[in-house]
C-alpha positions in Angstrom: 309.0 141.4 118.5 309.6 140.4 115.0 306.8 138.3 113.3 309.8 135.8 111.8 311.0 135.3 115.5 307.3 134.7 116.9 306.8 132.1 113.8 310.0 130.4 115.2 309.3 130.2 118.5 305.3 129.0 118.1 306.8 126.1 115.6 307.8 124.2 118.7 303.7 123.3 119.7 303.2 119.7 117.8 299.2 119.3 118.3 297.9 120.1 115.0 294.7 121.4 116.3 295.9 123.6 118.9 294.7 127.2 117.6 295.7 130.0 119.6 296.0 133.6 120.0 298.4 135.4 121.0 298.5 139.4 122.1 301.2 141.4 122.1 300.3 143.0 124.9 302.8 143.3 128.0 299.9 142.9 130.4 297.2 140.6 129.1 293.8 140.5 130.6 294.0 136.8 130.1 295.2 134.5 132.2 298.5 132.6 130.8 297.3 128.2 130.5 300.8 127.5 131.0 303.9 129.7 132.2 307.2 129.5 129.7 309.9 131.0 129.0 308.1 133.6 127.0 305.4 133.9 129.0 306.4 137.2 130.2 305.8 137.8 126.2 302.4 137.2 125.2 299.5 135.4 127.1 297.8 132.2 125.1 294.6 131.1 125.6 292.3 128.8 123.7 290.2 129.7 120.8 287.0 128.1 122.0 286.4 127.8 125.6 283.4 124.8 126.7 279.9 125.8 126.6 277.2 123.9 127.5 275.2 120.6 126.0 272.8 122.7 124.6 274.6 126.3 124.2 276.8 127.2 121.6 279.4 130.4 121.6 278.9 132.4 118.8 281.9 133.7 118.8 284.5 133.0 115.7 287.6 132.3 117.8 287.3 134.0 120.8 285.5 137.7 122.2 285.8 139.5 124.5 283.7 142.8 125.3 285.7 144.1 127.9 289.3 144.4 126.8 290.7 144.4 123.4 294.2 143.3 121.5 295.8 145.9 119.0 297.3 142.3 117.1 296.1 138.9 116.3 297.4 136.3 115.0 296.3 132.2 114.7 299.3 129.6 114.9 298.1 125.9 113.1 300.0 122.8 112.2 298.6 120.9 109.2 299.1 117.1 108.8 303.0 117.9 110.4 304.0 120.7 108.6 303.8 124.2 110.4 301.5 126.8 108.1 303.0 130.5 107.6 302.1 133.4 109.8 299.5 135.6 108.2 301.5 139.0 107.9 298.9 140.4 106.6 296.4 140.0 109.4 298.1 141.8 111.6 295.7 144.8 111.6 294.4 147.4 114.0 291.2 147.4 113.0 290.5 143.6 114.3 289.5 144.5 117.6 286.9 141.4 118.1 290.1 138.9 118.6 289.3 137.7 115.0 292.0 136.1 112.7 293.0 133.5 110.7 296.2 131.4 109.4 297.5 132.0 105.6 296.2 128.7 104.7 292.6 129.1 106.6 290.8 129.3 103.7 291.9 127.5 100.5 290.5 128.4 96.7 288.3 125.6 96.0 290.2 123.2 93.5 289.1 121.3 90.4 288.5 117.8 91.4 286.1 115.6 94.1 286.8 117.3 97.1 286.9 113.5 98.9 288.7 113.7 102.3 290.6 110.5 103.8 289.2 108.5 101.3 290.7 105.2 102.3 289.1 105.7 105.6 286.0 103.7 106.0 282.4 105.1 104.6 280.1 107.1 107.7 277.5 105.5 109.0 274.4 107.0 110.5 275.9 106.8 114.0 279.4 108.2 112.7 277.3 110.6 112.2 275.6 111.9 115.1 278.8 111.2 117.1 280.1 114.2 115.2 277.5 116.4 115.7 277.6 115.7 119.6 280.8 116.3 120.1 281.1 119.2 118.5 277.9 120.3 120.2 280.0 119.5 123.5 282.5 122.0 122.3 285.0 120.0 124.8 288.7 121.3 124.9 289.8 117.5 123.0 286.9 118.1 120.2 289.8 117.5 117.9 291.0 114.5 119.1 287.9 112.8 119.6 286.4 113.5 115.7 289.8 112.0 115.1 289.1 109.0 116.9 286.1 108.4 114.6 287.7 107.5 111.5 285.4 108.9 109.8 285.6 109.1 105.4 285.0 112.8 104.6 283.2 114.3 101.2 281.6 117.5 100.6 278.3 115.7 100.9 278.9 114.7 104.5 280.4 118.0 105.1 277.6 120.2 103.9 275.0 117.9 106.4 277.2 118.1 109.3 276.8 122.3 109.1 273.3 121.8 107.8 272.5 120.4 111.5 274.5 122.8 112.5 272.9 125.5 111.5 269.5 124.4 112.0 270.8 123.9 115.8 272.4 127.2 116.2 275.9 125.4 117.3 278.9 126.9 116.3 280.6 124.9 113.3 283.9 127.2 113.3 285.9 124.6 114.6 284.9 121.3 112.9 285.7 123.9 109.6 289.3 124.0 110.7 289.1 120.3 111.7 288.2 119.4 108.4 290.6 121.8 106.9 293.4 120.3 108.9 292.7 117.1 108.3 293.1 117.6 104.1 295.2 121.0 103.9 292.6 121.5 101.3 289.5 122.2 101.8 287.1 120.3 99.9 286.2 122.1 96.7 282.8 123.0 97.4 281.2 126.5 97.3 278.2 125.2 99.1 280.5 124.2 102.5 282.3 128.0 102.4 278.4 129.3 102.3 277.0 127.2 104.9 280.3 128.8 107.0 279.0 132.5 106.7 275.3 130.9 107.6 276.4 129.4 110.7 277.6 132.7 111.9 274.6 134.3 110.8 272.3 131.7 112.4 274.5 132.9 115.6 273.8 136.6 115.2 277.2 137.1 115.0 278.3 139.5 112.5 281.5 140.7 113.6 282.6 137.2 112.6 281.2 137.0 109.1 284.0 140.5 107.8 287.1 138.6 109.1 285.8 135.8 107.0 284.5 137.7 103.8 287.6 139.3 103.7 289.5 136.0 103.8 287.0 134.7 100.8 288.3 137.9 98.6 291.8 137.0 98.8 291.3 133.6 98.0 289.1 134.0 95.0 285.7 132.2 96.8 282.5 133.1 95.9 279.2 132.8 97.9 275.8 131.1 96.8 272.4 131.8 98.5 273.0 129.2 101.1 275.3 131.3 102.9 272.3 133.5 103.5 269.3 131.1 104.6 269.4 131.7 108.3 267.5 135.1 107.1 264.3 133.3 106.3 264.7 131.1 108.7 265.0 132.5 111.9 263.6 136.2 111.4 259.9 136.9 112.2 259.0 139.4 109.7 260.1 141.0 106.4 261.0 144.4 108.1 263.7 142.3 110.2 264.6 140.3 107.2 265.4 143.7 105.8 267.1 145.3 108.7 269.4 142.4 108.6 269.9 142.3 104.9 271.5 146.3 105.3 273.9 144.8 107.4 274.8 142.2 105.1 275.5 144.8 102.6 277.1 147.2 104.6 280.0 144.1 104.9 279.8 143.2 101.8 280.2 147.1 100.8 283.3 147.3 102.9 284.6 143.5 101.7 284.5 144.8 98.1 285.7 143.1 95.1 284.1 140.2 93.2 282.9 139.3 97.3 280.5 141.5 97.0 278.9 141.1 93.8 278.7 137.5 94.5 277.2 137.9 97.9 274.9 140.5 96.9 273.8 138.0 94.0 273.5 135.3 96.6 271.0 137.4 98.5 268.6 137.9 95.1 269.1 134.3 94.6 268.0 133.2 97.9 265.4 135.5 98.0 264.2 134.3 94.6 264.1 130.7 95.2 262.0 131.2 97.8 258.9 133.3 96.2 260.4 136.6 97.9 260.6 138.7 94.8 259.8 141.6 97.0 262.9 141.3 99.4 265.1 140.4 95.9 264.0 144.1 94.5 265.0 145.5 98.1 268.5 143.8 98.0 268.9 146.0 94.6 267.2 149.0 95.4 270.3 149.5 98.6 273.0 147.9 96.2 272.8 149.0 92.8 270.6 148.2 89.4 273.0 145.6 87.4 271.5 143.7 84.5 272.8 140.5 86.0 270.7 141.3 89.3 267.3 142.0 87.7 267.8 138.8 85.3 268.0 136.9 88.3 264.8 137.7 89.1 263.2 137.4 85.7 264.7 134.2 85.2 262.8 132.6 88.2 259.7 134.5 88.0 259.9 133.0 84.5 260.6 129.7 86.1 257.3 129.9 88.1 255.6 130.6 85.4 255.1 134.4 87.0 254.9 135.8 83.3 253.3 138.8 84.8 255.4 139.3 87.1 258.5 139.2 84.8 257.0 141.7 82.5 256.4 144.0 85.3 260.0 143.8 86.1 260.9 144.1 82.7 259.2 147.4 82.6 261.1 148.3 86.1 264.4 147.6 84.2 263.4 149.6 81.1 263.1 153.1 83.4 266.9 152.6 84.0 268.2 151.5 80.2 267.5 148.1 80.7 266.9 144.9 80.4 269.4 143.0 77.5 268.6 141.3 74.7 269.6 138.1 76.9 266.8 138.4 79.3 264.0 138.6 76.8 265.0 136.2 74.7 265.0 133.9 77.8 261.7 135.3 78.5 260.3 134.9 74.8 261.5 131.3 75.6 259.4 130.6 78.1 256.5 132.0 76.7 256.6 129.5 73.7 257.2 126.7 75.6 253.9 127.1 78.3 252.5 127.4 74.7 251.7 131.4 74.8 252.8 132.2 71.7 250.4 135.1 70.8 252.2 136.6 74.5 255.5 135.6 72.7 254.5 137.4 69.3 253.6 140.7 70.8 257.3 140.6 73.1 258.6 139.8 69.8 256.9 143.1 68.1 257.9 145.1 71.0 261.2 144.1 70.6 261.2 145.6 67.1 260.0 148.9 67.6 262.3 149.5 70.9 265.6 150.1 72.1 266.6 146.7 72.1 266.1 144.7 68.9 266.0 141.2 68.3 269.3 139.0 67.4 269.7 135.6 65.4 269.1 133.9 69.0 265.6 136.0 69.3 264.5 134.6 65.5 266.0 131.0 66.1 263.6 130.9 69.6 260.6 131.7 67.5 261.3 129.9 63.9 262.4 126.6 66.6 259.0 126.5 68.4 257.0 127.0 64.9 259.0 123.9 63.4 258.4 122.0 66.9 254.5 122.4 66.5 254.9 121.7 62.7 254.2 125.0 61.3 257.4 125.1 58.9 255.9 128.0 56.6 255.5 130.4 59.1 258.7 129.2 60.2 260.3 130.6 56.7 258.5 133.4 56.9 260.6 134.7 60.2 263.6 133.3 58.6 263.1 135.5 55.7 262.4 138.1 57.9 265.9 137.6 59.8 267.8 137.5 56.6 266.3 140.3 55.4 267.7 142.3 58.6 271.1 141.2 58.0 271.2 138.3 60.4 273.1 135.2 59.9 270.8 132.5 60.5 272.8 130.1 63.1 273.3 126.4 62.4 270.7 125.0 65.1 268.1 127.5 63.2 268.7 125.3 60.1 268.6 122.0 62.1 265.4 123.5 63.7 264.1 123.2 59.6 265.8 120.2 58.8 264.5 118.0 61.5 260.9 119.4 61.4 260.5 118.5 57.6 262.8 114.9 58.4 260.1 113.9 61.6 257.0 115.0 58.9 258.5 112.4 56.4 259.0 114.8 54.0 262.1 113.8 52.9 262.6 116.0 49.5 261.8 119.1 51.2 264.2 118.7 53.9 266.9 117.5 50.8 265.6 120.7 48.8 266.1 123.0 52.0 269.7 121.5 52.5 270.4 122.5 49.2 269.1 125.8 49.5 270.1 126.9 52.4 274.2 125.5 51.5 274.0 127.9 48.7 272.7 131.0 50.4 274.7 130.3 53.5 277.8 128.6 52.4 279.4 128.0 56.2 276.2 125.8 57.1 276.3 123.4 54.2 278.6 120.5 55.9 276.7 120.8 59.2 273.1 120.6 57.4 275.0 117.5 54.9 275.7 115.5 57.2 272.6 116.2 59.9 270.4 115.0 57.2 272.7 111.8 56.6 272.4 111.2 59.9 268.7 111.2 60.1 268.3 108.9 57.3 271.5 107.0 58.5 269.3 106.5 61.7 266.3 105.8 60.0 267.7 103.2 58.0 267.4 104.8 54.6 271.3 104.4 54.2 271.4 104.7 50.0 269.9 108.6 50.6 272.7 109.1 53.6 275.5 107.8 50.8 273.7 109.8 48.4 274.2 113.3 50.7 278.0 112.0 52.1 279.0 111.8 48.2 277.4 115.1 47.6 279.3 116.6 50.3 282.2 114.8 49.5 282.2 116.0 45.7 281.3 120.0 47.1 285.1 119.5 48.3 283.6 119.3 52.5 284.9 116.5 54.6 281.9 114.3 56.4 281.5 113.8 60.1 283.9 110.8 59.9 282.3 108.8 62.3 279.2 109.0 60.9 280.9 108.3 57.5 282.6 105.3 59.0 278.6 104.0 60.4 277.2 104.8 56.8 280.2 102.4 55.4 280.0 99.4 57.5 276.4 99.5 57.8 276.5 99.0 54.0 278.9 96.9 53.6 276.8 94.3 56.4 273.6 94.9 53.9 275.6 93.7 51.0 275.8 96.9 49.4 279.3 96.5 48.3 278.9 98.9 45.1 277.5 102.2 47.6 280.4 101.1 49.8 282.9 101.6 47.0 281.7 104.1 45.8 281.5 106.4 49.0 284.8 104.9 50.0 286.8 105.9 46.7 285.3 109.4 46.8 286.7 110.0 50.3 289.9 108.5 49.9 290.4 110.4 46.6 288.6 113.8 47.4 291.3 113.4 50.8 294.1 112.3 49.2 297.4 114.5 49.9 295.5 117.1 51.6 296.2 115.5 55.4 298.3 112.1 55.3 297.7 112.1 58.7 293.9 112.2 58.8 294.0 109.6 56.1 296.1 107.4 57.4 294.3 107.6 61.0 291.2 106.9 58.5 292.5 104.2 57.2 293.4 102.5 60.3 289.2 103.5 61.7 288.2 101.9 58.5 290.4 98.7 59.3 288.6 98.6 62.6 285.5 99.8 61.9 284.6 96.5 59.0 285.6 93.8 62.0 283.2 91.8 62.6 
């Protein structure tokens, strides 16, 4: 049978949550729910059949261990309009009577993700009526969340399958509920996680591939909530691992950017929850990325585990790595749980290895020397950055000028402005106009006009709003001559260079002297 003719003939079913399969098969093992024309054809029968109060089928649509179908394929309706056939699920290889619509999974899109949104807000019993009915698993489950009215978000969304989940009852078809109900599935990567956990909290694997594949093809990635039911429900780390090589095997045979996001998922999850052993296993039977191994750095680092990070560090070095990145995030952390002699001797290291420091590595120690006020040894890193051919960045001067600024030593931090604008030309207009704006804040607003009129005769445009605040702020003091002054400098150092900027600035200035 053609696919076009099948599409045709399946358009005439108006329910827009009937989901059903149908084998091409001319003897189906299933019984026929109502006969047709076509029902010498291909057999239908319901995705989901009822289960108990307090049971759940685990199945994705619908299993069967006895008898299998070569081809599957799901027929939906979505708010009226009939969704396209799959082609491209019409596989062999799905034995498990797995298989979804073209539309079943949506990319996530930029926006809210709010569902129905004119509907009224949930309430507490809203919703617990949802989670018994879909607990019922009744053949109208549909119909009766329908008859709720409930106002759907990704917040609501993401507790539904979080009781769910915790409950071990399937969630598969409130998903396609809630997908019906927008044609877009909210644009959350948390809800498409908690999907693959509800599965997983059902011991049913064979569902999670048909869905992981689905995921690739729409550009979704995974986060390590689609992996929790691992700690959860499994006694002991050597299950937790047995399970995790499944996991891998599907996300081996999924492929693609899938896989690296699952496999990250697992570390992460691992990670958040102490289980830096387990994380190092999830690498040691995937592969040894840089990405992976900062994962775990990064929160053993966040837990203040600065042991533990080094000793990973040195796990990474036997295999060329880690990046500059990672110890630079490292050195970091040591300043800021004040251990800078630990942060020193990384810094050292870092000098005499394989992986030498950047103008990030010297901004993370000269920042942390200015913080605790010791602006001289500060300089004497900077020098030593320079002198390495390193380009101090702009928040590496900031890091100077606001030390010396918060000591109140005003004509050092002018006197490094200066300096520093001659040896590093490209910084002058940002370090200008941070000190005016320090002194602009403070209130010393005759040194912020002196700077602005400095950079303004240097040929550099000021931040204009912070030109603008310098202006009217003088102009309320009384200080009509500074006003002037600054004013005539700009519009003459301006003039023909951008009629458009000047006369937008005129307009600001108009504004701006309002009362």
């Amino acid at each position: 049978m053609e696919i076009s003719c099948l599409s045709r003939n399946l358009r005439n079913f108006s329910n827009p949550y009937f989901y059903s399969i149908y084998s091409f098969v001319p003897h189906s093992p299933f019984p026929s729910s109502s006969p047709s024309k076509h029902s010498h054809r291909f057999c239908r029968f319901y995705t989901t059949p009822a289960i108990s109060d307090s049971t759940a089928d685990s199945s994705l649509i619908c299993n069967s261990s006895s008898q299998s179908v070569p081809s599957l394929c799901l027929f939906e309706r979505c708010n009226g309009g009939t969704l396209d056939l799959n082609h491209g699920l019409f596989r062999h290889h799905y034995r498990s009577f797995r298989s979804f619509s073209s539309s079943s999974f949506e990319k996530p899109q930029s926006g809210t993700g709010n569902l129905n949104v004119s509907k009224p807000n949930a309430t507490s019993n809203q919703f617990w009526d949802v989670i018994n009915i879909i607990r019922r698993n009744q053949e109208d489950l549909e119909s009766k969340l329908d008859s709720l009215n409930v106002s759907l978000n990704n917040a609501f969304v993401v507790q539904i399958f979080r009781v769910l989940n915790n409950r071990k009852i399937s969630a598969f078809r409130f998903f396609n509920w809630v997908r019906v109900q927008s044609c877009k599935f909210p644009c959350n990567s948390d809800v498409y996680s908690l999907l693959i956990d509800n599965f997983g909290s059902l011991d049913n694997y064979e569902g999670i591939l048909p869905v992981l594949i689905e995921f690739k093809r729409k550009g979704i990635d995974l986060n390590h909530k689609a992996f929790e039911f691992l700690l959860v429900q499994l006694p002991n780390e050597d299950s937790i691992k047995i399970s995790v090589e499944r996991l891998v095997k599907l996300l081996n045979e999924v492929g693609g950017s899938c896989r690296i996001s699952g496999v990250m998922a697992l570390i992460e999850m691992f990670c958040s929850r102490g289980s830096f052993g387990l994380a190092k296993f999830v690498i040691e039977i995937t592969e040894r990325r840089a990405s992976f191994c900062n994962i775990i750095v990064r929160e053993q680092c966040r837990r203040s585990n600065f042991e533990g990070a080094k000793c990973t560090l040195d796990e990474m070095r036997q295999v060329g790595y880690p990046d500059v990145g990672i110890l630079n995030y490292l050195l970091s952390s040591l300043c800021k749980n004040d251990k800078f002699g630990e942060a020193h001797k990384l810094f050292e290291e870092m000098l005499e290895g394989d992986c030498p420091p950047n103008s990030l590595t010297f901004e993370v120690i000269i920042c942390h020397l200015c913080e605790i006020g010791n602006i001289e040894s500060a300089h004497s890193y900077l020098d030593m950055m320079v002198s390495r051919g390193l380009e101090p960045r702009h928040s590496t001067h900031a890091a100077f000028v606001k030390s010396y600024f918060n000591s109140r030593r005003y004509e050092e931090a002018y006197r490094y402005v200066v300096d520093s604008s001659l040896k590093h030309v490209m910084a002058r207009n940002t370090t200008y106009s941070l000190l005016a704006t320090l002194h602009e804040k403070r209130g010393n607003l005759v040194d912020a006009q002196k700077i602005l009129s400095e950079l303004i005769d240097a040929g550099l445009r000021p931040n204009f709003p912070l030109y603008m605040r310098v202006l009217k702020k003088l102009q309320l003091q009384g200080k009509e001559d500074l006003a002037n002054d600054l004013k005539g400098k700009f519009n003459n150092g301006f003039l023909g260079k951008n009629c458009l900027f000047l006369s937008f600035s005129s307009w600001y200035q108009s504004m701006a002297t309002k009362p």
